[in-house]
N, CA, C and O atoms as a printed pandas DataFrame, in Angstrom:
     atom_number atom_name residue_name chain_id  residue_number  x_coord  y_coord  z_coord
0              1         N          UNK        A               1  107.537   47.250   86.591
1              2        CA          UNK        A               1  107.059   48.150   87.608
2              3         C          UNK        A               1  105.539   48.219   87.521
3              4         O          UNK        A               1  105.008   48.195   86.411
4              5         N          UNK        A               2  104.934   48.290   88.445
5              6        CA          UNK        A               2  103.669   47.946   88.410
6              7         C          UNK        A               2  102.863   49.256   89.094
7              8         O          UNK        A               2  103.298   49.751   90.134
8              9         N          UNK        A               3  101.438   49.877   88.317
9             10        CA          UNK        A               3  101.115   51.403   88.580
10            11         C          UNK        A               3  100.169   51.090   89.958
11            12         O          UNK        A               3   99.208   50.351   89.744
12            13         N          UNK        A               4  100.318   51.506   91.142
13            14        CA          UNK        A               4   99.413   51.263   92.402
14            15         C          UNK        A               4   98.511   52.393   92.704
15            16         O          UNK        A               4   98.299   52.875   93.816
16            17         N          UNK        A               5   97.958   52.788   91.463
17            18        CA          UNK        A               5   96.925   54.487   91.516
18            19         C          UNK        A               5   95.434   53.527   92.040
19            20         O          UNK        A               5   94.676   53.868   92.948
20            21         N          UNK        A               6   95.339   52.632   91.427
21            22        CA          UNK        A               6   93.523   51.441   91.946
22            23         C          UNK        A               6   94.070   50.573   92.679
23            24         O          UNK        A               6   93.645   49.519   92.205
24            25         N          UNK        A               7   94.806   50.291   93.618
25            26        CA          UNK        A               7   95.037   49.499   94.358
26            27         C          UNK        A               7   94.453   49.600   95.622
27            28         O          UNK        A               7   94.670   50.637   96.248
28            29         N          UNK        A               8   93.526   48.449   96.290
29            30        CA          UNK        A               8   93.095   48.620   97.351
30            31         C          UNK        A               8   94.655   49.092   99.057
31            32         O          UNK        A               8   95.828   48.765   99.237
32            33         N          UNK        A               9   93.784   49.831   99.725
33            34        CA          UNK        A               9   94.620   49.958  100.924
34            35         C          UNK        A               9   94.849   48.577  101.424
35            36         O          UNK        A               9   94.070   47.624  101.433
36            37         N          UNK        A              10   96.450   48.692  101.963
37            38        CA          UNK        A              10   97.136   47.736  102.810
38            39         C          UNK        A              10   96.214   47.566  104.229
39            40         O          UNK        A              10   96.257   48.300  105.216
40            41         N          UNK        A              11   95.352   46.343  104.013
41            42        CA          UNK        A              11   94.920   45.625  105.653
42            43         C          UNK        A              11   95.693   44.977  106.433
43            44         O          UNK        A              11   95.501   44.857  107.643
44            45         N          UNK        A              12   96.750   44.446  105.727
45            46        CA          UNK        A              12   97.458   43.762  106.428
46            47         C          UNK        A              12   97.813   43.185  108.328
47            48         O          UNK        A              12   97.975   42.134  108.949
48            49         N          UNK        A              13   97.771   44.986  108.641
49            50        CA          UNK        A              13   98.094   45.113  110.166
50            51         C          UNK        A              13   96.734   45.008  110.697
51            52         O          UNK        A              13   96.665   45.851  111.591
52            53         N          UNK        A              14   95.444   44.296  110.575
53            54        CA          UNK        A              14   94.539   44.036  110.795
54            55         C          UNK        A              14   93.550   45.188  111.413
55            56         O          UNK        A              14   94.120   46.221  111.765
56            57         N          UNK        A              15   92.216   45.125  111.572
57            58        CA          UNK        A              15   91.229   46.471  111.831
58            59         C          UNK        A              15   91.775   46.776  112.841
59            60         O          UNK        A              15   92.271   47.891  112.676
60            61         N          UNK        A              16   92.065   46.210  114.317
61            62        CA          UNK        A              16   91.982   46.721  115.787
62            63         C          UNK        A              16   93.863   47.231  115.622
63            64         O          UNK        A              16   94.502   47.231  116.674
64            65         N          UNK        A              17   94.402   47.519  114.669
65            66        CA          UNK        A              17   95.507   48.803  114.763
66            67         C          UNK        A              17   95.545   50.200  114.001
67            68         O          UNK        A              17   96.440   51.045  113.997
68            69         N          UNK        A              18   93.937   50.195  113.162
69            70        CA          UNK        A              18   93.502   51.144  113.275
70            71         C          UNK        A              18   92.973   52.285  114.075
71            72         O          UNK        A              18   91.828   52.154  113.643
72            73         N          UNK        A              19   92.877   53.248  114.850
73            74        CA          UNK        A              19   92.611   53.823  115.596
74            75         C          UNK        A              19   91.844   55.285  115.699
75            76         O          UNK        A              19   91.691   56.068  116.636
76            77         N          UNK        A              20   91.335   55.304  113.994
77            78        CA          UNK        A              20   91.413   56.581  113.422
78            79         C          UNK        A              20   89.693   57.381  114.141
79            80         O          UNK        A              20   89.074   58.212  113.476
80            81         N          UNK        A              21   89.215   56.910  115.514
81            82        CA          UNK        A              21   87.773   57.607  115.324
82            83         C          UNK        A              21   88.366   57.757  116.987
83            84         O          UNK        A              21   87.736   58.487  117.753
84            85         N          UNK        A              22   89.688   56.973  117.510
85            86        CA          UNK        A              22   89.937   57.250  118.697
86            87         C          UNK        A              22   89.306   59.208  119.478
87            88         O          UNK        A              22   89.418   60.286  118.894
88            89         N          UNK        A              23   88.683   58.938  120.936
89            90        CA          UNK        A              23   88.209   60.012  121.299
90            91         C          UNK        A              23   86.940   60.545  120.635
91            92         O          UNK        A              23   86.193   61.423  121.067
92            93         N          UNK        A              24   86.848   59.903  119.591
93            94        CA          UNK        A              24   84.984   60.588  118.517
94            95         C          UNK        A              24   84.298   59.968  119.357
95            96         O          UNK        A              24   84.664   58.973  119.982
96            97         N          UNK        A              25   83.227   60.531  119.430
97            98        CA          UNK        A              25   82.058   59.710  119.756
98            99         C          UNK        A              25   80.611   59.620  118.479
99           100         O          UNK        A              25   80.008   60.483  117.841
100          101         N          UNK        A              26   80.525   58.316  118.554
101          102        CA          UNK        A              26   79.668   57.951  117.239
102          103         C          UNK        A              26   78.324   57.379  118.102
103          104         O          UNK        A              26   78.345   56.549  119.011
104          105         N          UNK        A              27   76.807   58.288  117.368
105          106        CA          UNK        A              27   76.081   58.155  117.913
106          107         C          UNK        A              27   75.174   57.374  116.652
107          108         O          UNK        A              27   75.172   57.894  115.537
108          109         N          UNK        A              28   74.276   55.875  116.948
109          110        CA          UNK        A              28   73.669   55.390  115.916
110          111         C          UNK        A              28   72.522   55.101  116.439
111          112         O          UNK        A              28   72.338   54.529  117.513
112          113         N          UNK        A              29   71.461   55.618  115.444
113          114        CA          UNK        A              29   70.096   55.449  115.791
114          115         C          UNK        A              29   69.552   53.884  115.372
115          116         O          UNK        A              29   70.427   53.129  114.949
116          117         N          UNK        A              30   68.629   53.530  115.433
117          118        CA          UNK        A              30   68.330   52.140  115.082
118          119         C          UNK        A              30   69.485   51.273  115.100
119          120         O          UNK        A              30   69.619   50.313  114.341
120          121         N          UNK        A              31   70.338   51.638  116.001
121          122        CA          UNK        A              31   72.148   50.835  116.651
122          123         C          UNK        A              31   71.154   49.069  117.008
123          124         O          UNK        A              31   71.971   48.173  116.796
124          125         N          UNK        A              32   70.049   48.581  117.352
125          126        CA          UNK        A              32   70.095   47.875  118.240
126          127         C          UNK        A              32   69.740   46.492  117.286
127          128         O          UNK        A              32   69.310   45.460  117.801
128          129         N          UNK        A              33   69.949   46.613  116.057
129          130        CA          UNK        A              33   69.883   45.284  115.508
130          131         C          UNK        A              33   70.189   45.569  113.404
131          132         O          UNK        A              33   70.050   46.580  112.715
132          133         N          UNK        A              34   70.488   44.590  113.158
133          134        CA          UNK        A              34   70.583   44.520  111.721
134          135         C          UNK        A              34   72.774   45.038  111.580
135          136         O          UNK        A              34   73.787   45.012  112.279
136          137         N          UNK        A              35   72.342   45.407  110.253
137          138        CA          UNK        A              35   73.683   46.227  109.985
138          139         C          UNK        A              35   73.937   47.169  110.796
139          140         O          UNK        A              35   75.135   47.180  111.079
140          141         N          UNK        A              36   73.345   47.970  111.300
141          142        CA          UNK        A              36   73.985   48.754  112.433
142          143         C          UNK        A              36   74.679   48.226  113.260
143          144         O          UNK        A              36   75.750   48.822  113.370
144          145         N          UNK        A              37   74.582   47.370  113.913
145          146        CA          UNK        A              37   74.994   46.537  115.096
146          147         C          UNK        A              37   76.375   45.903  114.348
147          148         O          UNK        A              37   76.771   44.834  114.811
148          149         N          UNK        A              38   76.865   46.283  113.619
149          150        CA          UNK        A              38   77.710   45.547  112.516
150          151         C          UNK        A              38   78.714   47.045  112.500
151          152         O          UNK        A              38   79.936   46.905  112.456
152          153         N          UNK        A              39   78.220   48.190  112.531
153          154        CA          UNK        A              39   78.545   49.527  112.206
154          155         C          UNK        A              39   79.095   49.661  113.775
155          156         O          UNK        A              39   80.264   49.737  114.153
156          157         N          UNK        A              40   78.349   49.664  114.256
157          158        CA          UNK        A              40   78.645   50.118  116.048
158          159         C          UNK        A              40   79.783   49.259  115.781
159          160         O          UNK        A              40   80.731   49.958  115.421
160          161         N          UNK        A              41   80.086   47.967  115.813
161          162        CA          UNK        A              41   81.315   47.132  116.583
162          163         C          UNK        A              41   82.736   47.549  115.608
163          164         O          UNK        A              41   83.895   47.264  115.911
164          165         N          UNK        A              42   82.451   48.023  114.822
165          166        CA          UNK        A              42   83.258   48.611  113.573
166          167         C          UNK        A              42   84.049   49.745  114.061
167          168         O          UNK        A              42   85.276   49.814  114.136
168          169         N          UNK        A              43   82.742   51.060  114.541
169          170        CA          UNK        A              43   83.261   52.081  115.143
170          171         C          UNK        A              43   83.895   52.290  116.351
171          172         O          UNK        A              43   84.450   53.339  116.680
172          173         N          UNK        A              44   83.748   50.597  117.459
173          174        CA          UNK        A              44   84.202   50.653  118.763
174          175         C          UNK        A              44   85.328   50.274  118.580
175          176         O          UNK        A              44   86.135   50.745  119.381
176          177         N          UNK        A              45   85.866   49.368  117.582
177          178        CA          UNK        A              45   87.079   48.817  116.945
178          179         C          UNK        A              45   87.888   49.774  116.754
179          180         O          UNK        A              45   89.052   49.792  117.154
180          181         N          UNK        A              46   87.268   50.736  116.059
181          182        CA          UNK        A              46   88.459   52.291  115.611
182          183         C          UNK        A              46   88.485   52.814  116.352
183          184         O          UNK        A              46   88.674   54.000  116.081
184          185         N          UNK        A              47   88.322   52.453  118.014
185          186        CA          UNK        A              47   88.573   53.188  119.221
186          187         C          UNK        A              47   87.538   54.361  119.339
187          188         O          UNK        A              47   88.077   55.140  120.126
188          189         N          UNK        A              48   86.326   54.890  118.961
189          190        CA          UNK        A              48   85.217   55.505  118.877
190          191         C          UNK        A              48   84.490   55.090  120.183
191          192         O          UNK        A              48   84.648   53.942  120.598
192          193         N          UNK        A              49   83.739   55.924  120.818
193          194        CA          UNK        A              49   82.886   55.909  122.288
194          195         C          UNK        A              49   81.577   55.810  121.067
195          196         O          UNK        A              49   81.587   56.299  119.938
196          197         N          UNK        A              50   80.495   55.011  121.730
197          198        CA          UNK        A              50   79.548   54.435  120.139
198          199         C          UNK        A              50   78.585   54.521  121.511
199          200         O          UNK        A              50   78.637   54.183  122.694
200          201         N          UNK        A              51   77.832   55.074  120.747
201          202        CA          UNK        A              51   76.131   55.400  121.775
202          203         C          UNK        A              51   74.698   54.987  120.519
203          204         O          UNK        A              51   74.328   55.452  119.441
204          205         N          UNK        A              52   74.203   53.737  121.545
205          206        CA          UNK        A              52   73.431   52.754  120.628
206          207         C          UNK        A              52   72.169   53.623  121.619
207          208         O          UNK        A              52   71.906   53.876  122.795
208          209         N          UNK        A              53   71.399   53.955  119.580
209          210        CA          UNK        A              53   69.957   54.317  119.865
210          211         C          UNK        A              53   68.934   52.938  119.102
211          212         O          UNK        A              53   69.287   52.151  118.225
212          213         N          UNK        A              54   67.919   53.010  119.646
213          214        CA          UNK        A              54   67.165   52.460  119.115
214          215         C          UNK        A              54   65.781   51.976  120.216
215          216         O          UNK        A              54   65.748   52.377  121.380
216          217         N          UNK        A              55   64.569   50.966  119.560
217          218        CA          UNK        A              55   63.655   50.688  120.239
218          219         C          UNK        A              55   63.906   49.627  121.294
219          220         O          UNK        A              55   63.236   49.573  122.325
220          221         N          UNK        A              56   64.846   48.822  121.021
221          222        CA          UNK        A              56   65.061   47.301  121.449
222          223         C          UNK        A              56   66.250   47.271  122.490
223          224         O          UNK        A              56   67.419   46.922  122.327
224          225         N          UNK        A              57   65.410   47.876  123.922
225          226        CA          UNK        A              57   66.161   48.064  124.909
226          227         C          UNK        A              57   67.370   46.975  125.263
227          228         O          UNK        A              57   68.573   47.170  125.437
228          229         N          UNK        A              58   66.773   46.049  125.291
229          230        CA          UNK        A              58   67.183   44.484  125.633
230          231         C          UNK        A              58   68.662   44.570  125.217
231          232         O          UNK        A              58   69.634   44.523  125.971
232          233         N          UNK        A              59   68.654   44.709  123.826
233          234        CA          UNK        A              59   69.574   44.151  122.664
234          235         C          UNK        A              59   70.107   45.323  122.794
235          236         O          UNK        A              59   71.202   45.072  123.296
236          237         N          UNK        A              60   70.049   46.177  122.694
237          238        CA          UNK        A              60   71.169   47.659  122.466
238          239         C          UNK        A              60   71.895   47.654  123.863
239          240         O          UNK        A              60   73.084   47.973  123.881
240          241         N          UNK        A              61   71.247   47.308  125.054
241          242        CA          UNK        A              61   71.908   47.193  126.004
242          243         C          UNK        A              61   72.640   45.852  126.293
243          244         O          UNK        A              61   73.440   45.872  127.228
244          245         N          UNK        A              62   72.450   44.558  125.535
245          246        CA          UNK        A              62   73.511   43.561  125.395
246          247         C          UNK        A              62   74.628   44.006  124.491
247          248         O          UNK        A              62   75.748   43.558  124.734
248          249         N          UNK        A              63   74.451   44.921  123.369
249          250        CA          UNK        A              63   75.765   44.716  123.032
250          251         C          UNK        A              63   76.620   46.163  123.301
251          252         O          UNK        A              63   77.655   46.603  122.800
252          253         N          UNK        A              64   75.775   46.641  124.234
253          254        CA          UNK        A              64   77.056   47.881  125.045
254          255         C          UNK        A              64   77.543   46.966  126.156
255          256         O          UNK        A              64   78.595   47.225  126.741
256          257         N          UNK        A              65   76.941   46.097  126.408
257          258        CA          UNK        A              65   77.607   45.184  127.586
258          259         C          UNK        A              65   78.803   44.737  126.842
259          260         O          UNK        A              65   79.867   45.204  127.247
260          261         N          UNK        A              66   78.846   43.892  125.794
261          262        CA          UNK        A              66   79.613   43.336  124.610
262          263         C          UNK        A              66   80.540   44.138  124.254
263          264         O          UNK        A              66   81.668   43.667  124.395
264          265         N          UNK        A              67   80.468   45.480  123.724
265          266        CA          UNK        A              67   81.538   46.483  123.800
266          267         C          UNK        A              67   82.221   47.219  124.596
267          268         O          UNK        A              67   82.983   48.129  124.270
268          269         N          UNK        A              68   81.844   46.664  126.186
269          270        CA          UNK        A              68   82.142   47.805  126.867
270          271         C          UNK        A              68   81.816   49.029  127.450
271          272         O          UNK        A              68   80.724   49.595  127.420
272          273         N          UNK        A              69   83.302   49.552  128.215
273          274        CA          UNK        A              69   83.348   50.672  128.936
274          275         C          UNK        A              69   83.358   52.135  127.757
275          276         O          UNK        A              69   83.288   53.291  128.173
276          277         N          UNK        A              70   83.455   51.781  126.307
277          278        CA          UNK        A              70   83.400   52.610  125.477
278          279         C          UNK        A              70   81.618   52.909  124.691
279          280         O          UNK        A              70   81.376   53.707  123.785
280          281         N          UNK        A              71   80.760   52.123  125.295
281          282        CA          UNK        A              71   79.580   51.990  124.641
282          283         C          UNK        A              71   78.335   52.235  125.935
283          284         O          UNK        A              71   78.205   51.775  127.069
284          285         N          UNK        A              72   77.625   53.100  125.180
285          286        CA          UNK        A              72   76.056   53.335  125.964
286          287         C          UNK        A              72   74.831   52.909  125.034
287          288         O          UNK        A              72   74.662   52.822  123.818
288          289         N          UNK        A              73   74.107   52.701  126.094
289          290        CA          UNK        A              73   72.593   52.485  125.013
290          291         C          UNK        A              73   71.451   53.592  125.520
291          292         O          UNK        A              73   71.259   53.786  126.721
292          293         N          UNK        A              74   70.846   54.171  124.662
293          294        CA          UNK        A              74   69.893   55.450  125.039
294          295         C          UNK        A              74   68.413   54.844  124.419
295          296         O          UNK        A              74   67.893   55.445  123.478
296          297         N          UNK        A              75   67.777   53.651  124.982
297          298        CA          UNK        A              75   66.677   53.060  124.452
298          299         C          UNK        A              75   65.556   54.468  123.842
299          300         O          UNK        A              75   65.588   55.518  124.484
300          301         N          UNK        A              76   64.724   54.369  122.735
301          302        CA          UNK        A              76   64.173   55.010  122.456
302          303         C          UNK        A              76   62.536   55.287  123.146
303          304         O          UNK        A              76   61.827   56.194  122.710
C-alpha cells in the first residue's frame, strides 16, 4: 500500500476541464508580454474573463484577439 500524503494532483483530465476561476474576472498589469502573457492564457483556460493591462497596446490587444470573447486589453 503506498502513502499518497506528497503526491502531486491528478492532471490527467488535462488543464481546459478545469474550470475553477469560471465567472472571476482576473485583471493583469504588465499582461502584454513575458510570463504574464503565459498567466493570462492560463487564467482564460480556467474559464476566467482576463483583462490585459499594460504599455504595449499592439500586443495586449493581439492576444485578447487570441483569447477571445473572454479577454480585454486596457492599454496603459
Amino acid at each position: 500500500m503506498s502513502n499518497n500524503h506528497n503526491s502531486a494532483p491528478d492532471t490527467s483530465k488535462g488543464a481546459h476541464d478545469i474550470r475553477r476561476f469560471e465567472g472571476k474576472t482576473v485583471l493583469v498589469s504588465g499582461g502584454t508580454g513575458g510570463q504574464d502573457t503565459a498567466h493570462l492564457r492560463a487564467f482564460a483556460a480556467e474559464g476566467a474573463n482576463v483583462v490585459i493591462g499594460g504599455i504595449r497596446d499592439e500586443a495586449g490587444r493581439a492576444l485578447a484577439s487570441e483569447l477571445g470573447d473572454q479577454a480585454s486589453c486596457r492599454a496603459a
